[in-house]
PDB file of N, CA, C, O and CB in Angstrom:
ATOM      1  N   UNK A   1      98.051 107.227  83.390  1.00  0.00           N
ATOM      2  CA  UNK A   1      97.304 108.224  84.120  1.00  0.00           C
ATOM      3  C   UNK A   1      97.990 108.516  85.437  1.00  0.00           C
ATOM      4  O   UNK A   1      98.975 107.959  85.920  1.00  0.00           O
ATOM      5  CB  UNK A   1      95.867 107.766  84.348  1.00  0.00           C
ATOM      6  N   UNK A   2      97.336 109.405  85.864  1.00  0.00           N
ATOM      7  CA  UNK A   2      98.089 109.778  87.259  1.00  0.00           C
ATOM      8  C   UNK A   2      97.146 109.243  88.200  1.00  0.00           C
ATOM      9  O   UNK A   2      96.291 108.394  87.947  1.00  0.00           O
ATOM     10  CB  UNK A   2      98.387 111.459  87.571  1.00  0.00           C
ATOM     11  N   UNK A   3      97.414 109.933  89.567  1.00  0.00           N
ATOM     12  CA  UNK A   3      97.302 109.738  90.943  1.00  0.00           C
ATOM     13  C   UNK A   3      95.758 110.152  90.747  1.00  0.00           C
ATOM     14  O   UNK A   3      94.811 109.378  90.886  1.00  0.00           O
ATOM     15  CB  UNK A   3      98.383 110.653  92.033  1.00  0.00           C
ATOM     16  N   UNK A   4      95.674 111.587  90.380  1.00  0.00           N
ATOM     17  CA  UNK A   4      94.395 111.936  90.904  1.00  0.00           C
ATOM     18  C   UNK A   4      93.230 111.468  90.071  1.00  0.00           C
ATOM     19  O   UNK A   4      92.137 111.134  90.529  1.00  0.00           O
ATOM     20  CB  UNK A   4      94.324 113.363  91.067  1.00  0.00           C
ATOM     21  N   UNK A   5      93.699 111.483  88.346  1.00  0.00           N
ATOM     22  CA  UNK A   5      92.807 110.688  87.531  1.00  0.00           C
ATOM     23  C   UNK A   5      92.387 109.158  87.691  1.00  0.00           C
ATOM     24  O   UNK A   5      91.415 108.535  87.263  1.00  0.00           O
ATOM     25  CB  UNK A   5      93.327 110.780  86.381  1.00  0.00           C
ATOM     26  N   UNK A   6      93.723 108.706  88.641  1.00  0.00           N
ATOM     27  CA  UNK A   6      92.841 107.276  89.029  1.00  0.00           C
ATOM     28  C   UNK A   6      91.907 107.363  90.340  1.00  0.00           C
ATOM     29  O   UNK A   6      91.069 106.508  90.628  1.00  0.00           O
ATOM     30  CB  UNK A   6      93.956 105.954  89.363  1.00  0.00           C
ATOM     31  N   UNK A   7      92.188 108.566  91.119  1.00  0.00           N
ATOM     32  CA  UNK A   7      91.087 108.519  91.917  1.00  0.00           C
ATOM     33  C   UNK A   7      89.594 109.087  91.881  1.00  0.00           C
ATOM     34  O   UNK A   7      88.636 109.245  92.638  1.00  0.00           O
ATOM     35  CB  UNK A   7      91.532 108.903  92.795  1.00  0.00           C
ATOM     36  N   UNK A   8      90.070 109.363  90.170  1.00  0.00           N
ATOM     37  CA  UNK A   8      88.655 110.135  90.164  1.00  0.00           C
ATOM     38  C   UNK A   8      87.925 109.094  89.409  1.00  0.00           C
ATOM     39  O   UNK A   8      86.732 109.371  89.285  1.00  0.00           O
ATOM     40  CB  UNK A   8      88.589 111.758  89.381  1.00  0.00           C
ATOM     41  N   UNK A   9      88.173 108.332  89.039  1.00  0.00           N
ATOM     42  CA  UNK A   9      88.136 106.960  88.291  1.00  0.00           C
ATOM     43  C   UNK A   9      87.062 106.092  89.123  1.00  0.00           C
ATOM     44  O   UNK A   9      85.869 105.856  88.932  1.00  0.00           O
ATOM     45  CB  UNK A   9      89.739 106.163  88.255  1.00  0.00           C
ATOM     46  N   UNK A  10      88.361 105.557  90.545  1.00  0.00           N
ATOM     47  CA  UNK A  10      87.830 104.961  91.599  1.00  0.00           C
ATOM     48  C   UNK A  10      86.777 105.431  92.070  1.00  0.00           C
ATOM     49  O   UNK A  10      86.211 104.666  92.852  1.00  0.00           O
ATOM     50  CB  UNK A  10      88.551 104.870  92.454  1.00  0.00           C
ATOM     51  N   UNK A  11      86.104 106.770  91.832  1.00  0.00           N
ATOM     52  CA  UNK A  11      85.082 107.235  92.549  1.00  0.00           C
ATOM     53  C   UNK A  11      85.633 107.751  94.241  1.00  0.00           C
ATOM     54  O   UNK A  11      84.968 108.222  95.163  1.00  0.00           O
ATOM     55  CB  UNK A  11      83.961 105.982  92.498  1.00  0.00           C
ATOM     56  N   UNK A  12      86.813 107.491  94.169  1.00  0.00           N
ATOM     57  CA  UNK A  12      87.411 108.106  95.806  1.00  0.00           C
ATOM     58  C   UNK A  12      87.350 109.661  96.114  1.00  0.00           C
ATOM     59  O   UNK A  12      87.433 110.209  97.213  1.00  0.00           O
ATOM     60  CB  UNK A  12      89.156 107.779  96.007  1.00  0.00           C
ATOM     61  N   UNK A  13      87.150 110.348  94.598  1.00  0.00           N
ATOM     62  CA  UNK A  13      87.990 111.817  94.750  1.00  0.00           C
ATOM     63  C   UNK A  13      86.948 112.608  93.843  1.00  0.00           C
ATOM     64  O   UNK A  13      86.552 111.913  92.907  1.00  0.00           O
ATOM     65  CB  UNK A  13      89.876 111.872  94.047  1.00  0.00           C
ATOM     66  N   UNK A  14      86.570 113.501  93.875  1.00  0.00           N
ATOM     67  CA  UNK A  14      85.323 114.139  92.921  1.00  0.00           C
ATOM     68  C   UNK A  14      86.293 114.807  91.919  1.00  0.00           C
ATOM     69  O   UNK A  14      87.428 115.206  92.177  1.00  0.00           O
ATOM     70  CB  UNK A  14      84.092 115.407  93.767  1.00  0.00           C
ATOM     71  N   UNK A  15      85.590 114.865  90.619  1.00  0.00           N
ATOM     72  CA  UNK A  15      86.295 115.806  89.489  1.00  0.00           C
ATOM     73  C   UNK A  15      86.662 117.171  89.842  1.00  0.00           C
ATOM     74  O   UNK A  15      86.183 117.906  90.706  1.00  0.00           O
ATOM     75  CB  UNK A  15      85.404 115.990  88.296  1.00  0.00           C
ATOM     76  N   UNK A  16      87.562 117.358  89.045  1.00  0.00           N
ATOM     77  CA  UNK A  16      88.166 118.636  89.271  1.00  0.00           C
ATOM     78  C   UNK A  16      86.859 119.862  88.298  1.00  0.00           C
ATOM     79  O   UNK A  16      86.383 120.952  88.615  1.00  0.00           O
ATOM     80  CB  UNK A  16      90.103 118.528  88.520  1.00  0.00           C
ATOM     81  N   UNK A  17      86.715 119.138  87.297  1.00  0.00           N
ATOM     82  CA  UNK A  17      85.286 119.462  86.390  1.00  0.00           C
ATOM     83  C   UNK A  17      84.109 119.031  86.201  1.00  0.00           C
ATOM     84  O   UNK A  17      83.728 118.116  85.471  1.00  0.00           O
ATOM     85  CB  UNK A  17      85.374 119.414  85.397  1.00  0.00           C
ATOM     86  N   UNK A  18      83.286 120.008  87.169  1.00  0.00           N
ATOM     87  CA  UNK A  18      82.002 119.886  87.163  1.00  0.00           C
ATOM     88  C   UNK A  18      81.343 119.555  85.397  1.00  0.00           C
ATOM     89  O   UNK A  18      81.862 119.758  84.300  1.00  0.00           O
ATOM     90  CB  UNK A  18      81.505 121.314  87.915  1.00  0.00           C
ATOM     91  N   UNK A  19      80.023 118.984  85.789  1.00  0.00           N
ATOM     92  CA  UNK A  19      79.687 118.440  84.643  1.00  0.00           C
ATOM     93  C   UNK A  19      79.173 119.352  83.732  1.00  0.00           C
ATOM     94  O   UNK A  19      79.132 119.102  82.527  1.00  0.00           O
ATOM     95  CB  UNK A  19      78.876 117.473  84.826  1.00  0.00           C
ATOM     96  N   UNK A  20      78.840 120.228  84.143  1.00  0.00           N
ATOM     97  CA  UNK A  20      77.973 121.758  82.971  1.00  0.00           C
ATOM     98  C   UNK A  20      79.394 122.110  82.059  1.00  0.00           C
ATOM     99  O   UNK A  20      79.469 122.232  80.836  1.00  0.00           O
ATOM    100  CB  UNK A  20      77.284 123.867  84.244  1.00  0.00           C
ATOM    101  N   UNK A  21      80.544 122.237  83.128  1.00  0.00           N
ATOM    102  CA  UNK A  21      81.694 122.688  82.237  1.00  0.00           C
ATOM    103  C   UNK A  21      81.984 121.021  80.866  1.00  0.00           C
ATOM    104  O   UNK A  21      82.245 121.065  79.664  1.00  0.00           O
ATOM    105  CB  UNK A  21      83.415 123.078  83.666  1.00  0.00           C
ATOM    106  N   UNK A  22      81.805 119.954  81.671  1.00  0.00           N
ATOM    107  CA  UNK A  22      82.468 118.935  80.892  1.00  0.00           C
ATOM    108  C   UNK A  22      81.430 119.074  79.547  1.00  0.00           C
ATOM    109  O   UNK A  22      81.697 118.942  78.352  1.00  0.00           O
ATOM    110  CB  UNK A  22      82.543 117.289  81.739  1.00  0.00           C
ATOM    111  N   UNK A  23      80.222 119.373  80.176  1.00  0.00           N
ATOM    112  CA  UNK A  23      79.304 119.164  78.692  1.00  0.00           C
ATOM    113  C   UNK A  23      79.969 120.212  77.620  1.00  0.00           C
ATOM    114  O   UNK A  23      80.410 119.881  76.519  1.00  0.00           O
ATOM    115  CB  UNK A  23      77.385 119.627  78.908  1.00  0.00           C
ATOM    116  N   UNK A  24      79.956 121.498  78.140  1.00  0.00           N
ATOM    117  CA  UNK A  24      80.256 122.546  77.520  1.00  0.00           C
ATOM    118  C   UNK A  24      81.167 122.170  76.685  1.00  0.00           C
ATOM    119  O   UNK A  24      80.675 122.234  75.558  1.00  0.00           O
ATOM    120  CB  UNK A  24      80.579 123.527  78.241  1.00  0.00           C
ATOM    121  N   UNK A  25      82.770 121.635  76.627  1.00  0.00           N
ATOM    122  CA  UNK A  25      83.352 121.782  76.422  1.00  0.00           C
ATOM    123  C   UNK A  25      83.022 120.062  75.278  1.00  0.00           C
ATOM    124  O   UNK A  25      83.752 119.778  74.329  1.00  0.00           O
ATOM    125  CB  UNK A  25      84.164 122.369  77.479  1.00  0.00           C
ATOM    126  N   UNK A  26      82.362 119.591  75.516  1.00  0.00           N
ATOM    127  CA  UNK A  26      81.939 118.416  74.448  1.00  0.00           C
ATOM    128  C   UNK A  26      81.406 119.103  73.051  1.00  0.00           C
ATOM    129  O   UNK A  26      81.495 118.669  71.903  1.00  0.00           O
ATOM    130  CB  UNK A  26      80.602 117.391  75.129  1.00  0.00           C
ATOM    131  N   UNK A  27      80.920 120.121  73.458  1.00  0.00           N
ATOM    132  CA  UNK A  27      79.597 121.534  72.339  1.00  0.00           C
ATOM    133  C   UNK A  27      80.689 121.747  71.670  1.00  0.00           C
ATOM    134  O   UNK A  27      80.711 121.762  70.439  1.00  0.00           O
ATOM    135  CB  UNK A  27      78.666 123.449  73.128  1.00  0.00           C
ATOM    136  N   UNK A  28      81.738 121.938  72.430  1.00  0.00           N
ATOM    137  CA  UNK A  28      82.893 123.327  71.830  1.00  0.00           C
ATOM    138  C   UNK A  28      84.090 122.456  71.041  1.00  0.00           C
ATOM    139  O   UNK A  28      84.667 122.995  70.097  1.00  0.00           O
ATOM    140  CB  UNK A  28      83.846 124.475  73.470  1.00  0.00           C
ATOM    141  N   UNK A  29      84.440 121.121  71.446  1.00  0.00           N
ATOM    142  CA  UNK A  29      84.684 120.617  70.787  1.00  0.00           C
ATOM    143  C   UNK A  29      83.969 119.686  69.415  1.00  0.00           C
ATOM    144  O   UNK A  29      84.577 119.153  68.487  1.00  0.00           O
ATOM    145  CB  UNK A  29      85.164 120.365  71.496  1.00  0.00           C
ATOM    146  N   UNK A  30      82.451 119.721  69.682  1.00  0.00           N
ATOM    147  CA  UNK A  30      81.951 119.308  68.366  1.00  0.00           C
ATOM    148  C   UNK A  30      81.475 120.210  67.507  1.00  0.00           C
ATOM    149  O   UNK A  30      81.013 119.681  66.495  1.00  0.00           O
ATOM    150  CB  UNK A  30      81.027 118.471  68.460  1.00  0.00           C
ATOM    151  N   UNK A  31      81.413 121.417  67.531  1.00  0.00           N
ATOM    152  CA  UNK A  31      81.713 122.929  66.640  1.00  0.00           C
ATOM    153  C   UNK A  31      82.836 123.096  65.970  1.00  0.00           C
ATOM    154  O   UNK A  31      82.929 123.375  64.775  1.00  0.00           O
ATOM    155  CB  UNK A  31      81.780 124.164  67.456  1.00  0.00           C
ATOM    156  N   UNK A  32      84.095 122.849  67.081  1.00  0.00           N
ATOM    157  CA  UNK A  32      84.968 123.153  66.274  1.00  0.00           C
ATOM    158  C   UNK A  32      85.593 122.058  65.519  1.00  0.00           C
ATOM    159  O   UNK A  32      86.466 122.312  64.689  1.00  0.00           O
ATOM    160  CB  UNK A  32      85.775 123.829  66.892  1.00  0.00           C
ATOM    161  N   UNK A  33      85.011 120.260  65.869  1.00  0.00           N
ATOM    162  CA  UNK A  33      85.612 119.730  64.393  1.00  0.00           C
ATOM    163  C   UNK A  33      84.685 119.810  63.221  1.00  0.00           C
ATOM    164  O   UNK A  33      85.016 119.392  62.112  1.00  0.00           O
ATOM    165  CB  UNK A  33      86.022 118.177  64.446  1.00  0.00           C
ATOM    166  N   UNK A  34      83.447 120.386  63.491  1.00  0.00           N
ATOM    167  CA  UNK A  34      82.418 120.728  61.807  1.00  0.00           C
ATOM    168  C   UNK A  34      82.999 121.593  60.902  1.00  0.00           C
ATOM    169  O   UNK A  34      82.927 121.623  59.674  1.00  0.00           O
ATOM    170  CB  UNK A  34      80.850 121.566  61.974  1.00  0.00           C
ATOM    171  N   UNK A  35      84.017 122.807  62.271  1.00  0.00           N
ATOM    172  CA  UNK A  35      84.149 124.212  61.446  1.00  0.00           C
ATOM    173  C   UNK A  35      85.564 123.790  60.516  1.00  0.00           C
ATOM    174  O   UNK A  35      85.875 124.258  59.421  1.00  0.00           O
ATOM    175  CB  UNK A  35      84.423 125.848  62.673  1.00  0.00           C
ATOM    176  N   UNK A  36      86.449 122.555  61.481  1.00  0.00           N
ATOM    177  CA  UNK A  36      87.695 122.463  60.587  1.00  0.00           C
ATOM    178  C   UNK A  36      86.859 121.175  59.254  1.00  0.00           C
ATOM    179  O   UNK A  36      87.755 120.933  58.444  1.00  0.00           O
ATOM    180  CB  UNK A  36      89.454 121.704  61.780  1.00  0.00           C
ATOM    181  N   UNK A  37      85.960 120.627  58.976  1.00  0.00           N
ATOM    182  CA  UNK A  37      85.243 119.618  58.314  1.00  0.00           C
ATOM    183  C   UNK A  37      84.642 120.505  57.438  1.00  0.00           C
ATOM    184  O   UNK A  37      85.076 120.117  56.353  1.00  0.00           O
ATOM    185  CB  UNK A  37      84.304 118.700  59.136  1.00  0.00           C
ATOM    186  N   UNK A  38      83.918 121.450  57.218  1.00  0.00           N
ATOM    187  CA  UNK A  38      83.337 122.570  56.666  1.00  0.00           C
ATOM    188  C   UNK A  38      83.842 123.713  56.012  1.00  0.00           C
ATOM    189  O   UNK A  38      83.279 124.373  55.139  1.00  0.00           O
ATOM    190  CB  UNK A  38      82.794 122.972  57.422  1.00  0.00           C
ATOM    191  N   UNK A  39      85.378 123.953  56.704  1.00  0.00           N
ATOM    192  CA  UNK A  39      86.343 125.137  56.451  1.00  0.00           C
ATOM    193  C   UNK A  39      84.821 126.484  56.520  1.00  0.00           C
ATOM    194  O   UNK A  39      84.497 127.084  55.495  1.00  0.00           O
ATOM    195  CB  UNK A  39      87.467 124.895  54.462  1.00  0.00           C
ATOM    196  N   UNK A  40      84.175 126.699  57.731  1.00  0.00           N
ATOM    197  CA  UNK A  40      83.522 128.017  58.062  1.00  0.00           C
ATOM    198  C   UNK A  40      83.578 127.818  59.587  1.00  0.00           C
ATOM    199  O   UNK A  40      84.024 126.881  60.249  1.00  0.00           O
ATOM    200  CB  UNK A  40      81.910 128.282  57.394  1.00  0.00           C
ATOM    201  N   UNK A  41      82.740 129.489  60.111  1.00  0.00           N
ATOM    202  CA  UNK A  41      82.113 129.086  61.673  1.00  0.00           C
ATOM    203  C   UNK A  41      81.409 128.940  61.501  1.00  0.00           C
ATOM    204  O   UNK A  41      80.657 129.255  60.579  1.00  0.00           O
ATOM    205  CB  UNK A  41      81.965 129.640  62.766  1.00  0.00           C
ATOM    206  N   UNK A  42      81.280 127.876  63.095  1.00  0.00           N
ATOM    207  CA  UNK A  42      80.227 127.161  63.408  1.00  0.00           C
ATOM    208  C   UNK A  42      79.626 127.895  64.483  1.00  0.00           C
ATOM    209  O   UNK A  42      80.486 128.609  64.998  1.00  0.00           O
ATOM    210  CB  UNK A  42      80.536 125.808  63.705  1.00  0.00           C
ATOM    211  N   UNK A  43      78.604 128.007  64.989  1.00  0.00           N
ATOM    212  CA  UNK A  43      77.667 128.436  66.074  1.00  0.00           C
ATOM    213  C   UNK A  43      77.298 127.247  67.007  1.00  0.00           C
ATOM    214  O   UNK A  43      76.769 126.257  66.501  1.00  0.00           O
ATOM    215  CB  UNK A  43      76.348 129.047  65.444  1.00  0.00           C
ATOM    216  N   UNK A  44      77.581 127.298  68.519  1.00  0.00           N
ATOM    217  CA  UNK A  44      77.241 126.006  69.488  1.00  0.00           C
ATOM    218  C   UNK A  44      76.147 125.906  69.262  1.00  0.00           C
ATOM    219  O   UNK A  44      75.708 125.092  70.075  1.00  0.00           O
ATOM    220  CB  UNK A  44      77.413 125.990  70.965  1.00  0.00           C
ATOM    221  N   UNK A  45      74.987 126.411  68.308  1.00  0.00           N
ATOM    222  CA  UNK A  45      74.011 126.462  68.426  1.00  0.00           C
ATOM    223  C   UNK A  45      73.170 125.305  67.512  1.00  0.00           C
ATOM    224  O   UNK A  45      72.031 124.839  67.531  1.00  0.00           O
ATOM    225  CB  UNK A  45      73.859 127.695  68.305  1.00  0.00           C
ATOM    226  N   UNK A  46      74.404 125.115  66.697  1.00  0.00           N
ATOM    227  CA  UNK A  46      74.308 124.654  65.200  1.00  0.00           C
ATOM    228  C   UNK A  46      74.717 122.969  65.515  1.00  0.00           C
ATOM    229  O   UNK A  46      74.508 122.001  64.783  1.00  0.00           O
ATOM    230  CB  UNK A  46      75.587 125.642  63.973  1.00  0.00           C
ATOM    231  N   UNK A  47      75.280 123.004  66.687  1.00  0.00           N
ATOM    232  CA  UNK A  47      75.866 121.512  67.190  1.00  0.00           C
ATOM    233  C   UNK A  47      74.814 120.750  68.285  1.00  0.00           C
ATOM    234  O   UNK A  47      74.852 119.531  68.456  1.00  0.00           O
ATOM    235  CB  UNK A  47      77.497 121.757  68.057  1.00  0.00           C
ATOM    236  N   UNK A  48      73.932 121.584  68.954  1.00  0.00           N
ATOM    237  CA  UNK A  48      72.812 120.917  69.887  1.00  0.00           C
ATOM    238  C   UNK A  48      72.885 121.978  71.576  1.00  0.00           C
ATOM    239  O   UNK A  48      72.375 121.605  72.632  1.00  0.00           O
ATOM    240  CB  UNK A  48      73.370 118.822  70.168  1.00  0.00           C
ATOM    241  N   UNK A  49      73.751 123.470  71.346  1.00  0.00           N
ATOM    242  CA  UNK A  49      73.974 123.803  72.726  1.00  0.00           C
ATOM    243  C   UNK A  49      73.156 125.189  72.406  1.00  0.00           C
ATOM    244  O   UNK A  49      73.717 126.063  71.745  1.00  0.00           O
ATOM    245  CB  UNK A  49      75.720 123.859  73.345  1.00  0.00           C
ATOM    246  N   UNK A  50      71.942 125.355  72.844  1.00  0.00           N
ATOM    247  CA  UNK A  50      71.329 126.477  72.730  1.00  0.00           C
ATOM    248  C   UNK A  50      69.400 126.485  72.286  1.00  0.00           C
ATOM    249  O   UNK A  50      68.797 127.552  72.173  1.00  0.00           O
ATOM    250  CB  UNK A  50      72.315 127.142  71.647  1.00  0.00           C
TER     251      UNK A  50
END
């Protein structure tokens, strides 16, 4: 890891990503491994975001 990921670690340094984005992007990555698991689209809606 680097410099700033260990300080965000340490609690010294605040994330660069706020947490609404980090969730978001947890949605968007668990959509898109159903849709490659499924071979269709998926809807964030269909994963718990909506």
């Amino acid at each position: 890891m680097g410099l700033s990921e260990d300080l965000v670690l340490a609690g010294t340094r605040r994330s660069p990503c706020p947490g609404a984005d980090a969730v978001g992007a947890g949605w968007t990555a668990e959509a898109r491994t159903l849709s490659l698991r499924e071979h269709r689209p998926v809807r964030l809606e269909e994963v718990g975001k909506g």
